[in-house]
C-alpha positions as a printed Julia matrix, in Angstrom:
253×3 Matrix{Float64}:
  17.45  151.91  102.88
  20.81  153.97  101.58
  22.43  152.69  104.84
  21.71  149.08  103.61
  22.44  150.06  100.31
  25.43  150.87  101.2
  26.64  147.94  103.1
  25.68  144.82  100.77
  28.56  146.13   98.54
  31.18  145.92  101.16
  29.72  142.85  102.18
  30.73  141.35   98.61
  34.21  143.07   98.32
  35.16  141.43  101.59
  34.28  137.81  100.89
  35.74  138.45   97.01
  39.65  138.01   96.97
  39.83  139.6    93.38
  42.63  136.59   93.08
  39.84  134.12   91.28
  41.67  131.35   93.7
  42.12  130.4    97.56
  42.56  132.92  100.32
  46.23  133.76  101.21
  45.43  132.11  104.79
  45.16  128.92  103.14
  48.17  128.96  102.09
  49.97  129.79  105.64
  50.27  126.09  106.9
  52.73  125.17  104.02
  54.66  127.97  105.21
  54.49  130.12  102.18
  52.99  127.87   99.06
  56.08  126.8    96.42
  58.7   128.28   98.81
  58.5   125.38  101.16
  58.71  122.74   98.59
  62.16  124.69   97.31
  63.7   124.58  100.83
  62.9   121.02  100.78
  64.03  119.84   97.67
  67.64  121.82   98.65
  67.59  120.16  101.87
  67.12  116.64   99.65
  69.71  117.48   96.91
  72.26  118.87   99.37
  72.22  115.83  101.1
  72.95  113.49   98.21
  75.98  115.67   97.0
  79.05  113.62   96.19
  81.1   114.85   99.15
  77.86  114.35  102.07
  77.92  111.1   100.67
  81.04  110.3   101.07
  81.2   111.62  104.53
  78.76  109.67  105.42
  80.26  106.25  104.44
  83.45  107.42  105.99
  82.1   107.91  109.38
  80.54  104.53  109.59
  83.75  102.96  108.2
  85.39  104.7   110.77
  82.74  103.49  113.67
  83.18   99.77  112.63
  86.82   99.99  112.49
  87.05  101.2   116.28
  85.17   98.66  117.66
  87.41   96.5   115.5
  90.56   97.7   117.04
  89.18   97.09  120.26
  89.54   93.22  119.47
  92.71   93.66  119.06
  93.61   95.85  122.5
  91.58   93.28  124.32
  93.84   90.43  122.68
  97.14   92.26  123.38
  96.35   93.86  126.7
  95.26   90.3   127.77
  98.59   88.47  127.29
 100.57   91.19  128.13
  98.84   91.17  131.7
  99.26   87.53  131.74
 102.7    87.49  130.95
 103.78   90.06  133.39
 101.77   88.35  136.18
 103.89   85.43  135.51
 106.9    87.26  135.19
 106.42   89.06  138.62
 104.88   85.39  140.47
 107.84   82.97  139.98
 105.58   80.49  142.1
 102.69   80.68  138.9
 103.35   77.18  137.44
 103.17   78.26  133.84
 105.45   81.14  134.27
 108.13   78.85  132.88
 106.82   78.78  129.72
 106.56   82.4   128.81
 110.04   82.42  126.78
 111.54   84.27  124.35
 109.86   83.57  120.62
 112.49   84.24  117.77
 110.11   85.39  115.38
 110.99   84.41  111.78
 112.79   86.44  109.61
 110.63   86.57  106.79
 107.63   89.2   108.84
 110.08   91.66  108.08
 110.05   91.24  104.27
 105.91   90.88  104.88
 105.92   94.27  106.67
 107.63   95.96  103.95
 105.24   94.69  101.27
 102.52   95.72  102.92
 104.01   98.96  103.98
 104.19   98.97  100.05
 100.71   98.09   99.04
  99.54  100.9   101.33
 101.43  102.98   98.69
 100.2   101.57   96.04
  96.38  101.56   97.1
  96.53  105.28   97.8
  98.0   105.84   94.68
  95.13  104.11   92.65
  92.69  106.25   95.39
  94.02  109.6    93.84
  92.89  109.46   90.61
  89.32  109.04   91.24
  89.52  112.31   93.16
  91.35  114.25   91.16
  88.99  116.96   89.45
  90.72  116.66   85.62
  89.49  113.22   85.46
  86.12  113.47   86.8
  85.15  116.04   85.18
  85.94  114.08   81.97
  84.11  111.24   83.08
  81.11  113.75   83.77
  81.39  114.48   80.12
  81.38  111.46   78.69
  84.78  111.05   77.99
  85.33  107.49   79.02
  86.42  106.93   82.32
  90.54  108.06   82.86
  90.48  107.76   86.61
  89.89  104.12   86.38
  92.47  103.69   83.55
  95.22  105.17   86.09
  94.0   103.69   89.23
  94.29  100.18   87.56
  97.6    99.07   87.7
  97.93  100.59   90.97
  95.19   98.16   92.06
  96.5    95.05   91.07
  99.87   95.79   92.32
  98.04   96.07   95.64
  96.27   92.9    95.04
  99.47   91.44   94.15
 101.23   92.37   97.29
  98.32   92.07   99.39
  98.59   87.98   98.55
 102.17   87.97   98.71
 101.75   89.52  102.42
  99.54   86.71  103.42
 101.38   84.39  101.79
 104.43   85.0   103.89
 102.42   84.51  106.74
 101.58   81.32  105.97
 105.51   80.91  105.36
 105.66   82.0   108.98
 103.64   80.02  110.49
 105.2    77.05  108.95
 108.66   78.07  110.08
 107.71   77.92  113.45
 105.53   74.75  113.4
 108.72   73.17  111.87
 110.74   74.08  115.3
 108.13   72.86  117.15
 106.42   75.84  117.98
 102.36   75.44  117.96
  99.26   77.46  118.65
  99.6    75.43  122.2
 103.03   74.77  123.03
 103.42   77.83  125.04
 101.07   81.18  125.89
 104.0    83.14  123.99
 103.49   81.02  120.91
  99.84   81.04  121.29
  99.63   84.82  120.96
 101.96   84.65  118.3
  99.41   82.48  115.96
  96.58   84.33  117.77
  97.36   87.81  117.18
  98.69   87.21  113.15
  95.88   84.79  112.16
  93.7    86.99  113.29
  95.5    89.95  111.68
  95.55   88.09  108.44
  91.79   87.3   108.69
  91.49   91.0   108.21
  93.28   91.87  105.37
  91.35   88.95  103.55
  88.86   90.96  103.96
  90.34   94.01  102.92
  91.78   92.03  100.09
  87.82   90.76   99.5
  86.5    94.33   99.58
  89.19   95.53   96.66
  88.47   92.68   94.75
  84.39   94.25   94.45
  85.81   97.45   94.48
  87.42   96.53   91.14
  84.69   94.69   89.59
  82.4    97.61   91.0
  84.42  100.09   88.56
  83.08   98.59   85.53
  79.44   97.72   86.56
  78.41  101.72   88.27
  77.68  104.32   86.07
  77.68  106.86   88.77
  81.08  108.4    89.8
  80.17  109.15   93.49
  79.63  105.76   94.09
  83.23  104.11   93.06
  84.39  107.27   94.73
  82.8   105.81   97.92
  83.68  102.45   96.86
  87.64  102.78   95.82
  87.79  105.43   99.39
  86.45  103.22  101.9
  88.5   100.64  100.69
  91.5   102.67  100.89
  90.69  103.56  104.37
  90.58  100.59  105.29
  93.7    99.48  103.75
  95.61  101.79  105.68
  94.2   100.69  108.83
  95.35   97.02  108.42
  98.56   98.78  107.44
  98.82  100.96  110.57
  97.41   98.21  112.41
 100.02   95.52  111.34
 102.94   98.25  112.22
 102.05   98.38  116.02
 101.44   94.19  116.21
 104.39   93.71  114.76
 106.08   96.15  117.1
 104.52   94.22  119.89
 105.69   90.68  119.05
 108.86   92.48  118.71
 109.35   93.93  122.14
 106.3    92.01  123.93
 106.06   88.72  125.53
């Protein structure tokens, strides 16, 4: 009898936690109660900061313009083979009409307006990263970044057009000497490669526009960062891009 005694009370004090709740063992398979739910909600938050978001949008940007630029090495590195080939096989009956193209004078004035608007665009990209001005938008004090950026955007606009406009201007110089899409291959990469160039930078032209019009309509500032940034980047591609045509209709076929 004392041994049993004894034992019932032991019996009780093992099953009894003292804690009035669940067993810490229940606990184990959320590894640690309220602890796991922090490390998750960091995990969350520190993936929608301003500059993992931005990242982000960058590296796909950056993905869709390489395959991109591979339309245009496929287009160049196709005529140039063609025109060497007919350069090397005098016996090639359209080796004849690879020629030399004077290209018109007014691409160079078009280069140097878009070499501008590159300028300008990264210019009216600053100011939305600059910390002075954010951190007065964060505040509430209106929205300076977009105030300075501005004019810098529709002086890009503005010479964006002009650039395509003196394309067009181009073109027409050369269709007025006879030269079409089909008189010759040189001719024909000519209108190829700059049409298709100027296809682009609609685009680009396209994506400022609602990068503008974005400025006014989201509240959030990390999203017209992303919006005004990938823009920019993109800009400067169709910049950099237009740089090493040009060079090639220059010294190419």
């Amino acid at each position: 009898m004392p041994a049993t005694f004894s034992r019932y009370p032991v019996d009780i004090e093992r099953k009894d936690t003292g804690m009035g709740g669940k067993p810490p063992v229940d606990r184990r398979p959320t590894g640690g109660g309220g602890g796991g739910d922090d490390n998750w909600e960091h995990r969350s938050s520190s993936r929608r900061e301003p500059r993992a978001l931005l990242t982000r949008y960058r590296t796909a940007l950056v993905y869709a313009l390489a395959a991109d630029l591979a339309l245009f090495v496929v287009i160049v590195g196709e005529f140039l083979v063609q025109e060497g080939a007919g350069r090397l096989d005098p016996s090639v009956p359209s080796a004849s009409s690879w020629h030399a193209l004077a290209l018109p004078p007014i691409l160079w004035i078009n280069t140097a307006l878009l070499l501008l608007s590159a300028v300008t665009m990264e210019m009216a990209r600053r100011p939305f990263f600059s910390e002075v001005e954010i951190m007065e938008e964060w505040l509430g004090m209106g929205r300076p970044a977009l105030r300075r950026a501005m004019p810098w955007l529709i002086a890009t606009l503005i010479l964006g057009g002009l650039f395509l406009a003196g394309q067009w201007m181009a073109w027409a110089q050369l269709s007025a000497q006879g030269f079409w899409s089909g008189t010759n291959p040189n001719s024909h990469f000519f209108y190829l490669i700059t049409r298709v160039h100027a296809l682009h930078l609609l685009l680009g032209i396209v994506a400022l526009m609602s990068a503008v019009g974005s400025m006014f309509f989201i509240k959030r500032v990390m999203w017209r960062q992303v919006a005004i940034d990938c823009t920019a980047w993109y800009w400067h591609t169709m910049s950099a891009l237009w740089l090493v045509l040009f060079a090639v209709l220059l010294y190419g076929p």
